[in-house]
N, C-alpha and C positions, 0 to 999 in steps of 0.2 A: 285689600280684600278683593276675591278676582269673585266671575260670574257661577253661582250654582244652581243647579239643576234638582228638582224637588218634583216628581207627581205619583197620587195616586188613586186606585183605581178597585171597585168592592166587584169581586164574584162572588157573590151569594154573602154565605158568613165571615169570607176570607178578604183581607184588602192585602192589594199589590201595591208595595212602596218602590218606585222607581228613582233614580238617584245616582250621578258621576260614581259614587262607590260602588254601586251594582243596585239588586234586586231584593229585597227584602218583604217581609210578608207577616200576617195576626190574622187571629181568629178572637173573634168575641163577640162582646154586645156593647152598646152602652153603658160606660160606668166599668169596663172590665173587657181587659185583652192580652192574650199571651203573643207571642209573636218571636220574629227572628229577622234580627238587624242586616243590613245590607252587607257589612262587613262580620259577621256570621256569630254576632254573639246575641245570646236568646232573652229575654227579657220579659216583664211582664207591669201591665200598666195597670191603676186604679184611678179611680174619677167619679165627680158627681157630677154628673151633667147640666148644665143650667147653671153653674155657680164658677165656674173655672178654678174651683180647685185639682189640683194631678197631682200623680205619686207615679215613679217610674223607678223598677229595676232591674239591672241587668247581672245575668251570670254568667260565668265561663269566659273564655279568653275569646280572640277573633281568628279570620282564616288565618293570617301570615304568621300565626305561632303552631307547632306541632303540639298535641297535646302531651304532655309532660315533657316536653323536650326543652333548650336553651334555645334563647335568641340564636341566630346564625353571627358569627362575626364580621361577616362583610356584606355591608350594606347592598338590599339589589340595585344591579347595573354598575357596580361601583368594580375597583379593579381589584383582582385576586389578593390575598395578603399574601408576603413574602415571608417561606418558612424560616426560622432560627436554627439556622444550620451551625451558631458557636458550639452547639456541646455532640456533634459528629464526630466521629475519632480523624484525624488525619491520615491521610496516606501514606503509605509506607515509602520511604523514599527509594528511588530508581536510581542505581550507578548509571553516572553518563559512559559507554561505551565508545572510545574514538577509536578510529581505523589508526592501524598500524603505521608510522611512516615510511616511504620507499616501496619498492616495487616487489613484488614477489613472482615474476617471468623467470624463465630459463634463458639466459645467451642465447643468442640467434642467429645463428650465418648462413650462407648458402653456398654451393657449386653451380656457376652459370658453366654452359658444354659451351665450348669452342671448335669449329673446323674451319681449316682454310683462311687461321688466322682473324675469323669474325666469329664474335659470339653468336648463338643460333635462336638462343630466347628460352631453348631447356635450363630449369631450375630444378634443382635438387638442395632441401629445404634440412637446418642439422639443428640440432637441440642439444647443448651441454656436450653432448657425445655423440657420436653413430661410428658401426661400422660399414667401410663402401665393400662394394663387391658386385657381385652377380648374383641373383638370385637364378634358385633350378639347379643349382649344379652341387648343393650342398643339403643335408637336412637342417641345418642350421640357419637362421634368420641374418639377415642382413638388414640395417637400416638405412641405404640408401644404394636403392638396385641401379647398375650401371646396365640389365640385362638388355632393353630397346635401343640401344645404342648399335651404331654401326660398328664400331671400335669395340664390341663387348666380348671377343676373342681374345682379345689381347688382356683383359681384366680374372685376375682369379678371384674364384669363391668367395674368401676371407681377402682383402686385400690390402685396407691402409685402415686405419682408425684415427678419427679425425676428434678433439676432444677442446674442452675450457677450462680453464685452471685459475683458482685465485689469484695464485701469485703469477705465473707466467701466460697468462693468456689462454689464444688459442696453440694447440697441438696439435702436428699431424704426426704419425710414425707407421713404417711398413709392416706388415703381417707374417713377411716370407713370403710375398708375392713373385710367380715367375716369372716375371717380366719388369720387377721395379716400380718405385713409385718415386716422382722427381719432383721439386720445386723452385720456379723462376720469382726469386724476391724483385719485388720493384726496386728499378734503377742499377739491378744487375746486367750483366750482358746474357746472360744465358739460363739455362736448368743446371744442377747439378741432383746427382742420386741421393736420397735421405740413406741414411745410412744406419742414424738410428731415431733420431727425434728431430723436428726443424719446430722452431716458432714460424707459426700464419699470423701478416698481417693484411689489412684489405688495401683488397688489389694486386696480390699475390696473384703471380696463377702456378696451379699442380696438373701433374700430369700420373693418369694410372695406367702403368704399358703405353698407348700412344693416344688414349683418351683424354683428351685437354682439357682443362674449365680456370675460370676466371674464382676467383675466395673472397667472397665480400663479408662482410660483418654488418649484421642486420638487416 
């Protein structure tokens, strides 16, 4: 049993009941009092005074119920209850999506320019295919303009097509260019003229007219 707190106090007809549970309050007289409990249920007392007999009764519910409503389910201060989420439907299942294997790039090789026997650090960059040439001098597109070049007199329009092939690699073959287009294989002694089709390997060098470059692959 711990300590409680009990006082009270009459303004006029009215007494103040004081009380840990709160404030409570009656109107009456001796022998007879209506009133309303700390914890807010209403009540009404009888009594003969002088003899200590009492009769007390109380109506209606207190604060912490709504009127007509249910208990709350969880206790105050206590912690939330966890909803029954078994008869939720499931979710629909997601296929796992995995990335393709291998690479899906284009072949990649390049023309490094050569003069004077040292490369220069110009790069000209090929994809699957390109055609080299000069651009300006045709309406026709070219995909890798030899046109800045000091040597770009000696390069026609359409000139060599330089290409990647499943089975055989890279390809270079001439266009009918005026001037020819040559290539020096590694470990040969010299260029000779394509004539119709050569295999590039890296480290190849081609020449279009008197425009040199080194052929690397990638």
């Amino acid at each position: 049993m711990g300590w409680s707190f009990r006082r009270s106090f009459n303004m006029g007809p009215i007494r103040w009941n004081l009380s840990k549970s709160g404030i409570g309050g009656s109107w009456g007289f001796p022998g007879f009092r209506v009133g309303v409990a700390a914890n807010g249920r209403r009540y009404v007392s009888l009594g003969i005074p002088g003899t200590g007999l009492h009769y007390q009764q109380y109506f209606g519910g207190n604060r912490s119920r709504k009127s007509g409503g249910s208990p709350t389910a969880t206790p105050s201060g206590g912690p939330p209850l966890i909803p029954d989420l078994s008869s939720l439907p499931l979710p629909a299942s997601t296929p796992l999506v995995l990335p393709t294997v291998g690479s899906s790039k284009s072949p990649c090789a390049c023309l490094v320019a050569k003069r004077d026997g040292l490369t220069t650090g110009e790069r000209f960059d090929i994809t699957q295919s390109a055609v080299v040439g000069r651009g300006g001098t045709s309406a026709a597109q070219v995909d890798v303009d030899l046109a800045a070049l000091p040597q770009a007199n000696y390069v026609s329009a359409h000139h060599a097509e330089i290409r990647c092939e499943d089975a055989r690699g890279w390809i270079i073959r001439d266009l009918g260019s005026q001037n020819g287009s040559f290539v020096h294989h590694a470990g040969t002694n010299d260029f000779h003229r394509i004539v119709s089709e050569e295999t590039l390997r890296d480290g190849d060098e081609v020449a279009f007219g008197n425009a040199r470059f080194e052929f690397h692959i990638g």
